[in-house]
N, C-alpha and C positions, 0 to 999 in steps of 0.2 A: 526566500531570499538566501544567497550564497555565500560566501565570502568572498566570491572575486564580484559581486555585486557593484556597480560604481560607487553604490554609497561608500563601501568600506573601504574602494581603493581612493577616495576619495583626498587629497594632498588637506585639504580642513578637516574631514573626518580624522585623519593620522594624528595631525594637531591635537586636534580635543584628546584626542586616547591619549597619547602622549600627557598632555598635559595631565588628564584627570588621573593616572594611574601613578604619576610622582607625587602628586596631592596624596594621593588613597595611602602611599606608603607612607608618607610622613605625617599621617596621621591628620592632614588640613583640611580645610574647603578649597574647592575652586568655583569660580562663578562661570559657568554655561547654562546656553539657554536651554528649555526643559526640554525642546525639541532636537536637541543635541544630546543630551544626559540620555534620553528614551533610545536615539541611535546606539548608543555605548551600550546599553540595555542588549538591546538587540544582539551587535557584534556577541556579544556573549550566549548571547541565546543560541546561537549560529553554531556558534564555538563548541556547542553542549555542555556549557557550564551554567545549568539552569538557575545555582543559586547565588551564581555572582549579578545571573544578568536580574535576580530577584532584588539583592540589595542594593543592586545601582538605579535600580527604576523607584526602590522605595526612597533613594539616597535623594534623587530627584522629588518624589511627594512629598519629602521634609523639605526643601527647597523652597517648592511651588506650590505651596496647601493650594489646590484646586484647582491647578493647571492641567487641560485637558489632556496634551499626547501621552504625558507621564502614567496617567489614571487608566486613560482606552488601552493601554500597553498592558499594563499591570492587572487590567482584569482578563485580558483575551490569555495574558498568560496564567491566570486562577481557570481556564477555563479548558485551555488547550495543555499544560502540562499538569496541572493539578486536580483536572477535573470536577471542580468546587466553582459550581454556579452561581451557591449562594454568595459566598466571598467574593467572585465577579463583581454580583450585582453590590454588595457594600465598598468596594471602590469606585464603582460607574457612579454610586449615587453621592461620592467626593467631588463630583464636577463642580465646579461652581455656575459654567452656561450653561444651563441645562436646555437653551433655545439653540445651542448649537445641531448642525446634522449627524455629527460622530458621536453625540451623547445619545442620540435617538438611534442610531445604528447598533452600536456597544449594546444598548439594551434588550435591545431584538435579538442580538445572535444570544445574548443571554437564554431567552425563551428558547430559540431555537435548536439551541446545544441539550437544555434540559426538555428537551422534549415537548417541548407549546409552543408546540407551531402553531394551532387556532388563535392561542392569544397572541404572540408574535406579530400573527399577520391582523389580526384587528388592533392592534395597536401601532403597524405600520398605517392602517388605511386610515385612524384617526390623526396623525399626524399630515399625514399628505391632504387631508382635507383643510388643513390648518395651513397650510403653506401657501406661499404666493404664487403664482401664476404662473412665474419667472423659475422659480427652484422647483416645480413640478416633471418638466421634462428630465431632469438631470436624476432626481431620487425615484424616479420608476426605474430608470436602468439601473440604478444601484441597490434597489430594491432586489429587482430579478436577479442581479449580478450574485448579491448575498443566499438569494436562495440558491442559485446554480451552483455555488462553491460548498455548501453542503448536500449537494445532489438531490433537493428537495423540486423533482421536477416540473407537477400539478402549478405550483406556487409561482415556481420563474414565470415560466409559460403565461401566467393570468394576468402578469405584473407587466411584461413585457410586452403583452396583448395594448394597457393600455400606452402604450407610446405609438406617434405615428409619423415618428421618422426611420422609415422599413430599411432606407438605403445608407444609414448613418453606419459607420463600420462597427460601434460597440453596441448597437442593435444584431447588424447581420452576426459579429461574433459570438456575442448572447445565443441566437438561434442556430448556430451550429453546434453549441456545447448542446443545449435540450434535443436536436434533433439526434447526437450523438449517445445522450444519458436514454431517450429513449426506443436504441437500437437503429432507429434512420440511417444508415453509415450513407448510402448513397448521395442521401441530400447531405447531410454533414460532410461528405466529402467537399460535395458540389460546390457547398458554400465555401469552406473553409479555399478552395481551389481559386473560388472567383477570388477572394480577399487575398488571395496572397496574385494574382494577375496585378490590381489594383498596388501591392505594398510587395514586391517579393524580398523585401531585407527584412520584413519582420518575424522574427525569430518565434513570437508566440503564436505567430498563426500557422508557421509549420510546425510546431510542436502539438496544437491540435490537432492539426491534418494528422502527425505521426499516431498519437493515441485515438482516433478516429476508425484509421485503417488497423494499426494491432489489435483492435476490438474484435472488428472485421474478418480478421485473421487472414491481412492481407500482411502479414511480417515483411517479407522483404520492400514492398514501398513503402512501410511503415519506418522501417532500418533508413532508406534512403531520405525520407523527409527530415527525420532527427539528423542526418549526416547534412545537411540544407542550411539546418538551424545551426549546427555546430562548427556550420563554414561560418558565419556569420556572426556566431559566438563562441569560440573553443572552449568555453569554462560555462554554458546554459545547461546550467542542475538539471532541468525536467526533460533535453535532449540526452543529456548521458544517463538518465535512466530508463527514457523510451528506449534507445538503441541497447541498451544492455537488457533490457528484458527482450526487446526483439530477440536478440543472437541469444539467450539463453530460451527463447520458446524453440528455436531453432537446432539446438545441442547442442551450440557453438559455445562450451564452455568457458573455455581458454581466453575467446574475446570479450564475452559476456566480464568475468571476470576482470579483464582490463579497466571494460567501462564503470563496470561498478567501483573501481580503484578510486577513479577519475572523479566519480561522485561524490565519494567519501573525501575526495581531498576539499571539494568544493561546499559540500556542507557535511560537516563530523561532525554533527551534532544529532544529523538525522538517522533513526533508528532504522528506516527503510534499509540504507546501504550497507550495514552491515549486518541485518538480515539476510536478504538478497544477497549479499558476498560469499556471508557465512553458506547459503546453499549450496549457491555455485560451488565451493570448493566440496563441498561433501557429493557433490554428482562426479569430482576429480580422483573420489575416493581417498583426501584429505583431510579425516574424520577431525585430529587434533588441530590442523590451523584452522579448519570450519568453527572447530567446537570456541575458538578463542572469539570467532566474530558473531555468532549467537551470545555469548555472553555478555559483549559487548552490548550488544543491539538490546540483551536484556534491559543491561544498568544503563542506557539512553531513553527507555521506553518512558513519557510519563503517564501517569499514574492514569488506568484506564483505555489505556492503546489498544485499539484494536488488533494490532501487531502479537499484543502479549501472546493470542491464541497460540500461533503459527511459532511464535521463536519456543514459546513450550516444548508445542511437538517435536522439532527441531533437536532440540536437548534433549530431550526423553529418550529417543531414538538413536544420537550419536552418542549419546552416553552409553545407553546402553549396549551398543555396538562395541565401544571402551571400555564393558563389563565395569562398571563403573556403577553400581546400583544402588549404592545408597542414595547417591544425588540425583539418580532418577527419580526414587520415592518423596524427595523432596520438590520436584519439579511437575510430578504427577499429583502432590497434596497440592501449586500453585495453581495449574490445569482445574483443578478441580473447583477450587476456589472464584473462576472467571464465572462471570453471568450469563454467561450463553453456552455455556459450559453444560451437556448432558451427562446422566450417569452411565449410557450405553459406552458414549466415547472414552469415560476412562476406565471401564472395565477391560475394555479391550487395548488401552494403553499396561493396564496393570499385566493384564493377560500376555502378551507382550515380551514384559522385562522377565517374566517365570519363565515363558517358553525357554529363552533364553540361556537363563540358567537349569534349567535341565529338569523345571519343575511342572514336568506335563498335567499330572494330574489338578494343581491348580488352575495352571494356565483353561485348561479345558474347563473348569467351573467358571471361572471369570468371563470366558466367552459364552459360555450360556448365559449370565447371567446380561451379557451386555444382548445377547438376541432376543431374552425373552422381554427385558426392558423398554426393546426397541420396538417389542412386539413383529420382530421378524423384521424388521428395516432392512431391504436391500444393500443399502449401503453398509449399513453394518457389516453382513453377513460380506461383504466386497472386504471393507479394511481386516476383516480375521481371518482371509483367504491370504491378502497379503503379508499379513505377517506371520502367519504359517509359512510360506514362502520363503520370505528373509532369512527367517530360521533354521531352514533349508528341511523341512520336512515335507517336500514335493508332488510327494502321491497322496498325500491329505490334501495340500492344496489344491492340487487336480483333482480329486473329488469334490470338493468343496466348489470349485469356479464350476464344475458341472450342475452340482445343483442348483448353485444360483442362477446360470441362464435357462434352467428348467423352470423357472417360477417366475421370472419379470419378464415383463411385455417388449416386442420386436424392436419397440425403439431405444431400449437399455442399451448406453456406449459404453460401459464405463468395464474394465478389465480382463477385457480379450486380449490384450498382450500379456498378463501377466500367466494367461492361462496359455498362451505360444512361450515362453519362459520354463512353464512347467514342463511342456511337451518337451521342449530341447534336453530339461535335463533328463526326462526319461527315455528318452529316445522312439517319441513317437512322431517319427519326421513326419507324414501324410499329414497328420492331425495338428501336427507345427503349420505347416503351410498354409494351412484352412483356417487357424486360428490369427497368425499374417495376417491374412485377407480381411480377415473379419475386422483385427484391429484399426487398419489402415481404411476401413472403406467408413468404421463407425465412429472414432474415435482416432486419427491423427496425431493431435498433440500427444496424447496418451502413447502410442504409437511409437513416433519420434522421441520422448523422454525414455520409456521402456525401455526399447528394442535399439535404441541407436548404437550402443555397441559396439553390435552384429553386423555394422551396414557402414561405408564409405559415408561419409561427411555431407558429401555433394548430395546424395540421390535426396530425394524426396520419400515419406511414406506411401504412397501409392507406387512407386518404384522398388518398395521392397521386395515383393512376391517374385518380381520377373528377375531379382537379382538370385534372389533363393534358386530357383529352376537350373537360369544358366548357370550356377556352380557347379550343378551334379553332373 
């Protein structure tokens, strides 16, 4: 949800805000109902101020001892900002209806979040056998709906099997998101095409169509669908993020950057936008205002984001860029600290910030130790090519990308531009050009982020090579 949300712009929504926040100042009560209080919650949530919208939903459970929206609020937020399932589940089990359908939902994404999904779903299927007749059709699609939203795609699929109404729209929309999570773009498209013939003002079904096709890596009608959706809605958070990652898969920085503006204004609170912002500008070669919106994106992150990975490296990397090493070492002990976090990958961050400072002989230890760790991981051996490169030590780099397309198998995409990069800088034009090719025929995206540059805006990466030719 957004801030230009209706809810929020809502002329009673204003009211309650209004009222409740001259209460808050003067220290009083105000009487609103709990499904109001949990809205105010919210707007704050939105806002990114996690721990206002924390005290106004608890302000509300003093209120409403057992009032449901307050409770299902307050735990999806133990769950989604604080990542404390336990503590979820000790407000869910504050319900007072425990026969309600959103006390039985809340409990299930509890499972689900922490990882039991077995139980999860045998405690969904004992519920729905419990049910009437009447509320069966409705909790199978919300069933599949809940596993589709955490991309649990076995689960929707099973759940959605049992419903059979095939032509009902939040069925067919249901199976265009699984046939999309599992790679189907075609049918996904299909479907999502037919549903928007049938509805074309609804904004969520070209917003699927758009992340459908950028899967796809069809970008430009991927760019156009969002731009469908955003005739429709100028301020739809998940079209100004389709279309700005389109135009930055694209290299279109500059726009990219616009849209990501545009998102951030419509939810700050979300750590995606200025993540994504913060990149963009560091692809602009605007290390310091990148570096302000990674930090950002840090202090928005909560607790357990899968985000954190990515805004680390981010930081480790423009800092260090910023000679700025102390607070790489402390951003490299946070890297390290993540759960998915290997030792290869921060040897080679460590390795890295030394190159940098002029400390070859370390850095060189720390990259063996991240290859022998990795047991020779290609990929490894790819990021310590790279950053020998950055570094600007080119003829090691170029040695390095040689050996590694000596060892990994014909279908490896991954660093032939880096390795046309090196050739440029040593002036090995023939073996530039070859290496072009390679990148562009294997690996594109890679390609276009690389090499874009060197190359007019307009062309495409398969138009690279023939642009190289005719200039000589």
């Amino acid at each position: 949800m957004s801030l230009k949300d209706n809810t929020y712009q809502n002329k009673k929504f204003r009211e309650n805000l209004k009222k409740f926040e001259e209460a808050q100042s003067l220290g009083k009560s105000v009487y609103l109902e709990p499904e109001e209080i949990t809205d105010i919650a919210g707007y704050y949530y939105v806002l990114g101020n996690v721990g206002k919208a924390i005290s106004t939903i608890e302000y509300a459970i003093r209120m409403f001892p057992g009032a449901l929206s307050p409770l299902v609020y307050r735990a999806r937020i133990a769950l989604l900002a604080e990542n404390d399932p336990v503590k979820a589940d000790e407000f869910a089990e504050m319900i007072s209806d425990k026969s309600d359908l959103d006390y039985f939902f809340i409990k299930a994404e509890i499972m689900i979040s922490d990882s039991r999904i077995d139980e999860a779903d045998t405690y969904l299927k004992e519920v729905y056998e419990q049910l009437d007749d009447t509320d069966k059709a409705d909790f199978v699609i919300d069933t599949a709906m809940l596993y589709a939203d955490y991309e649990i795609v076995d689960k929707a699929q099973e759940w959605l099997d049992l419903s059979t109404e095939y032509e009902a729209s939040d069925y067919q929309e249901l199976q265009g998101r699984i046939e999309m999570f599992k790679g189907n773009f075609d049918e996904s498209e299909r479907i999502f095409n037919r549903l928007i013939d049938t509805n074309p003002y609804s904004a969520l079904y070209w917003n699927h169509l758009a992340s459908s096709q950028f899967l796809h890596n069809d970008i430009q009608e991927s760019i156009k669908s969002s731009e469908f959706s955003l005739a429709i809605n100028p301020d739809d958070d998940e079209a100004l993020l389709n279309k700005a990652n389109g135009l930055f898969k694209l290299g279109n920085f500059v726009e990219a950057e616009k849209c990501y503006r545009r998102f951030i204004e419509t939810c700050p609170g979300d750590e995606m936008g200025e993540m994504y912002l913060g990149i963009t500008l560091l692809n602009q070669n605007k290390l310091n205002e990148g570096l302000v919106h990674l930090l950002k994106a840090e202090q928005l992150s909560p607790v357990g984001s899968k985000n954190l990975r990515d805004i680390y490296i981010e930081l480790i990397y423009t800092l260090s860029s910023l000679h700025r090493y102390d607070e790489c070492q402390k951003y490299i002990t946070l890297f390290e600290q993540l759960e998915e976090t290997s030792k290869d990958e921060a040897y080679v961050l460590r390795g890295h910030v030394h190159l940098l400072r002029g400390n070859m002989q370390e850095a060189v230890k720390l990259f063996q130790q991240a290859i022998e760790s990795s047991h020779g991981a290609p990929d490894i051996f790819l990021r310590i090519g790279i950053s020998v490169y950055d570094c600007g030590y080119f003829d090691l780099s170029y040695k390095m990308f040689h050996t590694l397309f000596s060892v990994v198998d014909d279908d490896w995409k991954d660093g032939w531009s880096y390795l046309a990069l090196c050739c440029k800088e040593l002036g090995k034009n023939e073996e530039y050009v070859e290496a072009v090719r390679r990148a562009c025929e294997l690996n594109p995206d890679e390609a276009r982020l690389v090499l874009g540059d060197f190359f007019p805006p307009t062309l495409s990466p398969e138009q690279y090579v023939d642009y190289i030719l005719h200039q000589k």
